[in-house]
VOGU-3710 file (C-alpha; in Angstrom, 3 decimals, decimal comma):
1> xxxxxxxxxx> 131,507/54,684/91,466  129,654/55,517/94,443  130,597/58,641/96,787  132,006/56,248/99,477  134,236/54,863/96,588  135,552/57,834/95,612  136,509/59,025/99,479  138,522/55,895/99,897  140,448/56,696/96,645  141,004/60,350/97,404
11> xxxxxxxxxx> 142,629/59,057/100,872  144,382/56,648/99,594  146,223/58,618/96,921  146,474/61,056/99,894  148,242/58,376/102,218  150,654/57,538/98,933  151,499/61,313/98,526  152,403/61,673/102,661  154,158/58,504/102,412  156,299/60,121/99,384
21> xxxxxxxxxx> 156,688/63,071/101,275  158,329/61,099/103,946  160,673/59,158/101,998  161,950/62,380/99,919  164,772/63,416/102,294  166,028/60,253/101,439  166,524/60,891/97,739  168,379/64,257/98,556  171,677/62,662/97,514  170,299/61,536/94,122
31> xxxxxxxxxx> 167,776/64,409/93,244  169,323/67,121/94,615  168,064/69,989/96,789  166,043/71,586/93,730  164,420/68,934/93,001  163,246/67,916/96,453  162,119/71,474/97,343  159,923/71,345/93,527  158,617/67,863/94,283  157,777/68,602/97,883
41> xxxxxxxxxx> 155,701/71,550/96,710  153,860/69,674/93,777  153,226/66,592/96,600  151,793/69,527/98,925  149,601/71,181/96,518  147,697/67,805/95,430  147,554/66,615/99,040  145,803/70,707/99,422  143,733/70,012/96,094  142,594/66,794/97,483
51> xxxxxxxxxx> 141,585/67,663/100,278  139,428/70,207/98,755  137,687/67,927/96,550  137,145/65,856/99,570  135,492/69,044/101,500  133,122/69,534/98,609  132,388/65,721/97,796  130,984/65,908/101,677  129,451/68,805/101,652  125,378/68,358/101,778
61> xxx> 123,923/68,989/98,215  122,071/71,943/98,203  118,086/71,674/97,661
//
C-alpha cells in the first residue's frame, strides 16, 4: 500500500465516522441517551486518533 493509499483510507473511514456522528441523534429513541453520549465519544476519539496518524503519515521523514 502506498502512502497516498493509506491517506484516502484514513479519510474515508474519517468521512464514515462524521457521517455516523450525524445520524446518531437519530437513534436516541432506540439507544438511549447513554449510549449516544458513549458512542459519540468513542466516534470522536478515532476521528482525533486518525487524524493524528494522518499528521505523522505527512510529516517529512527525518534524514
Amino acid at each position: 500500500m502506498t502512502l497516498e493509499e493509506g491517506l484516502e483510507l484514513i479519510t474515508n473511514y474519517k468521512k464514515g465516522l462524521e457521517k455516523f456522528l450525524e445520524t446518531l441523534p437519530e437513534q436516541s429513541v432506540q439507544l438511549g441517551s447513554e449510549m449516544i453520549q458513549t458512542l459519540t465519544l468513542n466516534s470522536k476519539n478515532q476521528i482525533a486518533n486518525l487524524e493524528a496518524i494522518e499528521k505523522s503519515l505527512k510529516r517529512p521523514p527525518k534524514s
